[in-house]
Structure formats: C-alpha cells, structure tokens
N, C-alpha and C positions, 0 to 999 in steps of 0.2 A: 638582500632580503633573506632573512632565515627561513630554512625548509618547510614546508609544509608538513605536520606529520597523520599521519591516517591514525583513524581511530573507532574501535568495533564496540558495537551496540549490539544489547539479544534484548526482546520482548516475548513474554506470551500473552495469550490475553484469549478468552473463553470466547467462544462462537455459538450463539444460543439459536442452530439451525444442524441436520445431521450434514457429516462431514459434504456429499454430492453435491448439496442443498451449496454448502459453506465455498467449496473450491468453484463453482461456475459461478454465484455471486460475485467472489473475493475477483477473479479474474477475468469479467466483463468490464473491460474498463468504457470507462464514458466523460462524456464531457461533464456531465452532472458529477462526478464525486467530488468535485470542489466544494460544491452545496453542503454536500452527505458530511464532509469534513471541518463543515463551518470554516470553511479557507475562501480565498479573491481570487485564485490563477483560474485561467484560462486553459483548457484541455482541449489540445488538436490531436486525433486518431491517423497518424501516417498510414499504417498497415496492420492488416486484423488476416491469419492466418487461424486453423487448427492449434498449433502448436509454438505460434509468435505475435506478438505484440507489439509494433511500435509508434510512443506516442509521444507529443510535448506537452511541456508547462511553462504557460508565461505567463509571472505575475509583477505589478507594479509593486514598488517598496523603497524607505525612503535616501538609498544609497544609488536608485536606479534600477532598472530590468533585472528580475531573476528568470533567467529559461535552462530549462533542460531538458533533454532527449532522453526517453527511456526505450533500453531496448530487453521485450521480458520472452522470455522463452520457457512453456507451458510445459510442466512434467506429472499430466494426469493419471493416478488420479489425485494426486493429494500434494503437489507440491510444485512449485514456480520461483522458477531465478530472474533477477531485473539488473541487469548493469545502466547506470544513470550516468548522463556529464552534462556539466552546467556553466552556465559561465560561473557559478559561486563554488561548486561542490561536485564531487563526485560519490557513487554511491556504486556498491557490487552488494547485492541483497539478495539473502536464501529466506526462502517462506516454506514451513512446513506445517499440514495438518494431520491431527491424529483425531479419531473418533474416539470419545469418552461415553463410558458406558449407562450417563443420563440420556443418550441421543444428541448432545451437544456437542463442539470440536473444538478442539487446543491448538489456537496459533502458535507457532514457533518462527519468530524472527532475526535473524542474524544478519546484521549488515556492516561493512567497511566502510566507512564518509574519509575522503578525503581535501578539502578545502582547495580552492585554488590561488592564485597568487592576491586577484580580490576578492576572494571570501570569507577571511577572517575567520580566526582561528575555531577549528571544533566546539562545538558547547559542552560543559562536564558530560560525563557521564550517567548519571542521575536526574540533570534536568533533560536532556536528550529521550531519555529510556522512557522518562515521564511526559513528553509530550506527544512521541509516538505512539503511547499506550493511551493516553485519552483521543489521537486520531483514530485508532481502533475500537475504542468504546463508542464513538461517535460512528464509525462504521456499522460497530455490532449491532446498534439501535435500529439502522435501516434495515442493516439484513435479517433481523428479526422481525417486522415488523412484514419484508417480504414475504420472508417463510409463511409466516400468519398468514396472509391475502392467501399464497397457494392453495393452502390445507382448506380455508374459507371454498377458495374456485373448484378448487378438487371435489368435495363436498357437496358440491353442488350439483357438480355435472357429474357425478357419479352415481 
C-alpha cells in the first residue's frame, strides 16, 4: 500500500462577534454543533476542563463508520490546538483569533490531515480550504445570531 502523505490547510474567515464573545463560543463544544454545521455526526463530550477538551464524532457514511477522538487544549485568550484521530484521518489543528478593529475577529486556521490506511487519499487543497470555510460561515451565522440574543438580554436586564 503506498504511504499516506499529510497535507496542510490554512482558513480565515471573519467572526461577526468581539474577539471574548468569539473564543468561549468557538470553544464550548457541544453536542449540538453538528446542527450549527448542517452535518449527521454524533457528538460525545469525554472531558470538559478549564484549559482541555476531549470529545468524539461518530458518523454514518457510505463506506462505513467515521469516529474520531478529539483532544483540544485551550490557550485563552485567543487561541486553541485540537489533535484528532480517526479511524479515516488524522488532524493536528492551530486556531487563532485576532480582534479586528469593526469589533469583529479574524479566524486563523492551520491544520495537518493525515489520511489513514482507509481513508482515502487527501482532498485537493482548494476543495478542502472551501469546505472548511463554509463550516465556518455556517458557524459564524450561530455565533452571530448568539452574540445578538446577548446584547438583546444584556439590555434588558441592565
């Protein structure tokens, strides 16, 4: 079987919430961002720390089970690493945000995928970058849409 070769991804993608707002969203994980993500997996929360995360994903598809373990370790205030393994893929992912001076914040993603023996090979680079960046607009939309409710509740009780 010829090697597997790893292959690195960068996204940015605009966060229409300020950066605080943006990094306790982005790293509450739940079982619900399947929803948020218009995706089918399944979200189980192992361990929920300060400063670590670990969680799985299992979804049906049509070659059989995809699960993966994620283990993410928190670097507040603005930024979080997640190492993933799967039975399809592997994943070492940096996440950085930066506050942009509309009050909105600039994802920065950087990740390693490495395929596993059946995982079938990497996707280009372009369709890759392009689907991670619509699961983040698809993200962005909730997390906007939270921030809103806050500023609404805040508002109210203040």
């Amino acid at each position: 079987m010829p090697k597997r070769s790893e292959s690195t991804y960068e996204v940015r993608a605009t966060l229409h919430a300020p950066l605080p707002f943006a990094f306790a969203w982005c790293t509450d994980y739940s079982p619900d961002d399947a929803r948020l993500e218009k995706e089918s997996y399944t979200r189980r929360i192992i361990e929920r720390s300060k400063r670590r995360v670990v969680y799985e994903d299992l979804e049906d598809s049509p070659p059989g089970w995809a699960w993966s373990r994620h283990t993410v370790t928190l670097r507040p205030p603005n930024a979080w690493h997640s190492d993933s393994v799967g039975n399809h893929r592997t994943w070492s992912l940096d996440y950085t945000l930066t506050a942009r001076p509309d009050g909105s914040t600039e994802l920065h993603l950087r990740g390693t995928r490495r395929p596993t023996e059946i995982g079938g090979a990497n996707p280009p680079r372009a369709k890759m970058e392009r689907d991670i960046l619509y699961g983040w607009r698809q993200f962005d939309r909730a997390l906007t849409a939270d921030y809103r409710r806050s500023l609404r509740s805040r508002r109210r009780s203040g």
